[in-house]
BAFI-3210 file (N, C-alpha, C; in Angstrom, 3 decimals, decimal comma, padded with zeros to 6 digits):
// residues 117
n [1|2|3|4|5|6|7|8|9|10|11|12|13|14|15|16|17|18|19|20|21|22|23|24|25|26|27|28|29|30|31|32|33|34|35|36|37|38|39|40|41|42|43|44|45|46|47|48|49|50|51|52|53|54|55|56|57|58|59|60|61|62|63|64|65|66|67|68|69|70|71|72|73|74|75|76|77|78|79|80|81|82|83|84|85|86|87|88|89|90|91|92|93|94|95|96|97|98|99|100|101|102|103|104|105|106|107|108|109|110|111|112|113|114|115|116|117]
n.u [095,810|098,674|098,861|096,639|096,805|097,635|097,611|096,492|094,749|093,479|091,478|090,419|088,520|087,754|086,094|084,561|083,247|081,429|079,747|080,535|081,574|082,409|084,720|085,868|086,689|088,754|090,146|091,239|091,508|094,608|096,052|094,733|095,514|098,340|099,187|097,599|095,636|093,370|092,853|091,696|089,910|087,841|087,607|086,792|083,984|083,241|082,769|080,589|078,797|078,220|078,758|080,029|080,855|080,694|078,517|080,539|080,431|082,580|084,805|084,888|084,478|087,188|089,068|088,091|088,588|091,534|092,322|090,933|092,008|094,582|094,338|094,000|093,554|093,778|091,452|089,505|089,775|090,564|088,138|085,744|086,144|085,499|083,350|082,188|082,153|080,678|077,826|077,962|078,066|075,395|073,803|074,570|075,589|075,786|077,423|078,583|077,211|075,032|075,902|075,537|076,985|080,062|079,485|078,442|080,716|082,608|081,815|082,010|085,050|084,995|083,885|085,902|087,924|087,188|085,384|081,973|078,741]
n.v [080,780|080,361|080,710|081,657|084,292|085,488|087,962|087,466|085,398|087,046|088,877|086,974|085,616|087,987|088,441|086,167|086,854|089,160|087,532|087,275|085,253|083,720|085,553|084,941|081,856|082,347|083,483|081,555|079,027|079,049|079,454|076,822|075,262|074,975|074,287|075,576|075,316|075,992|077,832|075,593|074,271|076,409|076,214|074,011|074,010|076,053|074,150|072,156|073,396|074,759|077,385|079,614|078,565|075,401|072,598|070,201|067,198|065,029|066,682|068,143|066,503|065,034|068,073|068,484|066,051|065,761|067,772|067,622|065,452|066,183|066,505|069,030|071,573|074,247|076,666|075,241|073,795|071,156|069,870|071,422|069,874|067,502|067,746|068,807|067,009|065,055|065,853|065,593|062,931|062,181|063,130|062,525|063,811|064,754|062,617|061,671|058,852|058,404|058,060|056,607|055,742|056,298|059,287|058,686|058,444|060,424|062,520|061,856|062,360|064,746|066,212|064,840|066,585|068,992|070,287|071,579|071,630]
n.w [098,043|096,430|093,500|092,219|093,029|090,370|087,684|085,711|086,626|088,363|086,736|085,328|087,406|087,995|085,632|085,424|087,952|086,900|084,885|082,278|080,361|078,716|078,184|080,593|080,205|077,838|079,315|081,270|080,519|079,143|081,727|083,436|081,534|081,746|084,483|086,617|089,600|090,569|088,483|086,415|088,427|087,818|085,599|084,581|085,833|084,217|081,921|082,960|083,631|081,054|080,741|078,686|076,931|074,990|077,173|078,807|079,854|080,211|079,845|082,162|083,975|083,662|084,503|087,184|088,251|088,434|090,202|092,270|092,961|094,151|096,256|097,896|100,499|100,998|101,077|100,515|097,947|096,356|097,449|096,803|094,162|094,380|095,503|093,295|091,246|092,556|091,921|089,487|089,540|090,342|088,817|086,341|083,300|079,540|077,982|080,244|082,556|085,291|088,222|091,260|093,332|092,784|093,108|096,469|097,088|096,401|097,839|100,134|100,237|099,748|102,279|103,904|103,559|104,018|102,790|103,202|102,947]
ca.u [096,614|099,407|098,096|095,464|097,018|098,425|096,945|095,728|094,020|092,405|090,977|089,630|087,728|086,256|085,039|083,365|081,714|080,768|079,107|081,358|082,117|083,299|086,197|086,734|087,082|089,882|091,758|091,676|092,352|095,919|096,044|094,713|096,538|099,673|098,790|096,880|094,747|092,558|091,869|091,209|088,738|086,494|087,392|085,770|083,087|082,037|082,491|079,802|077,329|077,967|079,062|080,868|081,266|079,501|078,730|080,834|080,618|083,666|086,113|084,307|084,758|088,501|089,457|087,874|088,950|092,648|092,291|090,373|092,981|095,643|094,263|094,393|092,924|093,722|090,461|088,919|089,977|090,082|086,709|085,272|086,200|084,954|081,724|080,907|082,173|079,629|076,970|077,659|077,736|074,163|072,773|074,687|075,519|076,093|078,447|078,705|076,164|074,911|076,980|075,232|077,846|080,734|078,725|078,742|082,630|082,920|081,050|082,833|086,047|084,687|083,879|087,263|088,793|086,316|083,984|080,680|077,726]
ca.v [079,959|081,913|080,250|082,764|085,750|086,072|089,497|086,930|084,734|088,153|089,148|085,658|085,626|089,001|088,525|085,147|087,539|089,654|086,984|087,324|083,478|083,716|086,047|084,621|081,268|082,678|083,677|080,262|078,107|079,117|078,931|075,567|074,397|075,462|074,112|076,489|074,264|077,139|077,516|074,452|073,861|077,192|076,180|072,369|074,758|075,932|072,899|071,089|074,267|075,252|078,431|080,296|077,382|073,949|071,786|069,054|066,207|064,334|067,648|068,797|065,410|065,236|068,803|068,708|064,698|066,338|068,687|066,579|064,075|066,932|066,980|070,758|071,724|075,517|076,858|074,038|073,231|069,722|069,316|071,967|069,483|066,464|067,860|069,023|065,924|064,380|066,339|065,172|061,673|061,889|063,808|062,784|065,063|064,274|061,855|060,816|058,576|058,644|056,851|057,082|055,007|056,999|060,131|058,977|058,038|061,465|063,255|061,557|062,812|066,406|066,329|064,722|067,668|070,188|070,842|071,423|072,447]
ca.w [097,165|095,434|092,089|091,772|093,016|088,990|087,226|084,727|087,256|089,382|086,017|085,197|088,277|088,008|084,417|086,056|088,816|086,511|084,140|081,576|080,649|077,176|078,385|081,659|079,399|077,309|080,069|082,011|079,382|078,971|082,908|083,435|080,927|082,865|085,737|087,795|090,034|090,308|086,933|086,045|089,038|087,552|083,975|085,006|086,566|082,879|081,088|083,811|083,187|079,885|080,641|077,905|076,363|074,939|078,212|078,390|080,957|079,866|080,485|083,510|085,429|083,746|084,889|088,841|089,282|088,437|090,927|093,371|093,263|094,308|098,009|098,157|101,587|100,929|099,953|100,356|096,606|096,245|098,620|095,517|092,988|095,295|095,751|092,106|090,815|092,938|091,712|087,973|088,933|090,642|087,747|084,544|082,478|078,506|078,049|081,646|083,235|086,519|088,999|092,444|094,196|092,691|093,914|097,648|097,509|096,257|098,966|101,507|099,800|100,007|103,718|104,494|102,805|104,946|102,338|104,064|102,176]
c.u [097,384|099,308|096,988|095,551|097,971|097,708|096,041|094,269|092,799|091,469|090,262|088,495|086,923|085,427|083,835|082,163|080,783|079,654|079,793|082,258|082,578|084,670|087,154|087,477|088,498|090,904|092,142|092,308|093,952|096,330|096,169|095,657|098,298|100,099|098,376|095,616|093,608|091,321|091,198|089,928|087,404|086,623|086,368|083,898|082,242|081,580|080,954|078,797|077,042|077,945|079,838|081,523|080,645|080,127|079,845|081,314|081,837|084,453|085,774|085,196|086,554|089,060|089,712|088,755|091,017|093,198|092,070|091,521|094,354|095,583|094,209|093,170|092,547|092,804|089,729|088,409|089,526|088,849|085,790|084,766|085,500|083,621|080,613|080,859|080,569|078,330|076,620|077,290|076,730|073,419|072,954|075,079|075,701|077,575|079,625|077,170|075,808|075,490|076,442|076,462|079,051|080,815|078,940|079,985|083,114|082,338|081,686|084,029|086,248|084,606|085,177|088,241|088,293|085,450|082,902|079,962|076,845]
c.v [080,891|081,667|081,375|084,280|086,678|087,257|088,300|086,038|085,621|088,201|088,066|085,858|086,736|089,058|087,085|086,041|088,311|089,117|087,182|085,810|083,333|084,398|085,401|082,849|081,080|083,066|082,189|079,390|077,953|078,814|077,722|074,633|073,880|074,773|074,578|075,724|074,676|077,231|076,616|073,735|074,762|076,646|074,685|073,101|075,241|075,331|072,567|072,333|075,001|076,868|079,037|079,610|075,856|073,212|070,587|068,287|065,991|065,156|067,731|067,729|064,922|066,668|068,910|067,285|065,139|067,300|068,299|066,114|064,616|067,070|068,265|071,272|073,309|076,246|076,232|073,775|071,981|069,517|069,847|070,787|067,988|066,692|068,173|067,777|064,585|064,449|065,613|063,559|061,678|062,214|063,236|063,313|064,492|063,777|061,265|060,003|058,512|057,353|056,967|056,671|056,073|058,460|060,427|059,000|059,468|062,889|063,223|061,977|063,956|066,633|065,961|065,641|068,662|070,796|070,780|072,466|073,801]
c.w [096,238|093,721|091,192|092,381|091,574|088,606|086,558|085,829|088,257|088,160|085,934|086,290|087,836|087,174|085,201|086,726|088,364|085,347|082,897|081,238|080,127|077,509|079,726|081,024|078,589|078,350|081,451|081,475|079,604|081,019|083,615|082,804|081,193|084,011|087,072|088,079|089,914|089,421|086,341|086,930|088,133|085,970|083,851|085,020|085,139|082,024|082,024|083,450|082,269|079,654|079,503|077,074|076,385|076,029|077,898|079,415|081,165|080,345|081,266|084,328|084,985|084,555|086,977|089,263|088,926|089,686|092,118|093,851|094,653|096,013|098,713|099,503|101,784|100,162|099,478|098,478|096,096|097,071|097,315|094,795|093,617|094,900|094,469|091,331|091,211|092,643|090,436|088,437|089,479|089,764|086,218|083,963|080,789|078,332|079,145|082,278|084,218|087,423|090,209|093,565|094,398|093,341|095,131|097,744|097,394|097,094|100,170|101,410|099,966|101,591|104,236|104,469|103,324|103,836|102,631|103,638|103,084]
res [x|x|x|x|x|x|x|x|x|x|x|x|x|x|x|x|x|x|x|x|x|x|x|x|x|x|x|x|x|x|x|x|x|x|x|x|x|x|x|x|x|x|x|x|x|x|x|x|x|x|x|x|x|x|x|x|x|x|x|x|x|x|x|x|x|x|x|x|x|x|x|x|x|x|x|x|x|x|x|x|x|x|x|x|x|x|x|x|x|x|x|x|x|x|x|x|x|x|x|x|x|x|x|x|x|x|x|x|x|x|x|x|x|x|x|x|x]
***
């Protein structure tokens, strides 16, 4: 995806791989906000686990169902945002409640898209 071949977006990633959440954080933000699908899937990615930043249901499942929505097959992107989405609504998270239904619809969304666990 040529979204994430930016300097800003290589860096982002590597601070992620390297555990580095707080910086990889600061450099998504401005990204996402942009509209780098990308970004906004891993920036979803720390909201939902409280990475480098206070959890937060509510953005998580706004950021991925943005992304989701987008159909992105490259990188099985949208299937990503499908499948974690699905995760929150089986589990919950604060200030989402568990949706099991929502869950499967969103599973089946991920597999249609070739996400396969």
């Amino acid at each position: 995806m040529a979204d994430s071949d930016f300097p800003e977006m290589l860096k982002a990633l590597d601070e992620l791989e390297n555990g580095n959440h707080a910086s990889a954080f600061a450099l998504l933000a401005p990204l996402a906000s942009a509209g780098n699908l990308r970004a906004q899937c891993n920036l979803a990615s720390l909201y939902h686990l409280g990475l480098g930043v206070q959890l937060d249901g509510r953005k998580a499942v706004e950021l991925y169902q943005s992304v989701a929505e987008k159909g992105i097959r490259e990188g099985c992107l949208s299937g990503l945002a499908y499948n974690n989405l699905a995760t929150i609504y089986f589990t919950g998270l604060p200030g989402i409640d568990p949706d099991p239904e929502k869950g499967k619809e969103c599973l089946v969304r991920a597999r249609e898209l070739g996400f396969e666990m």
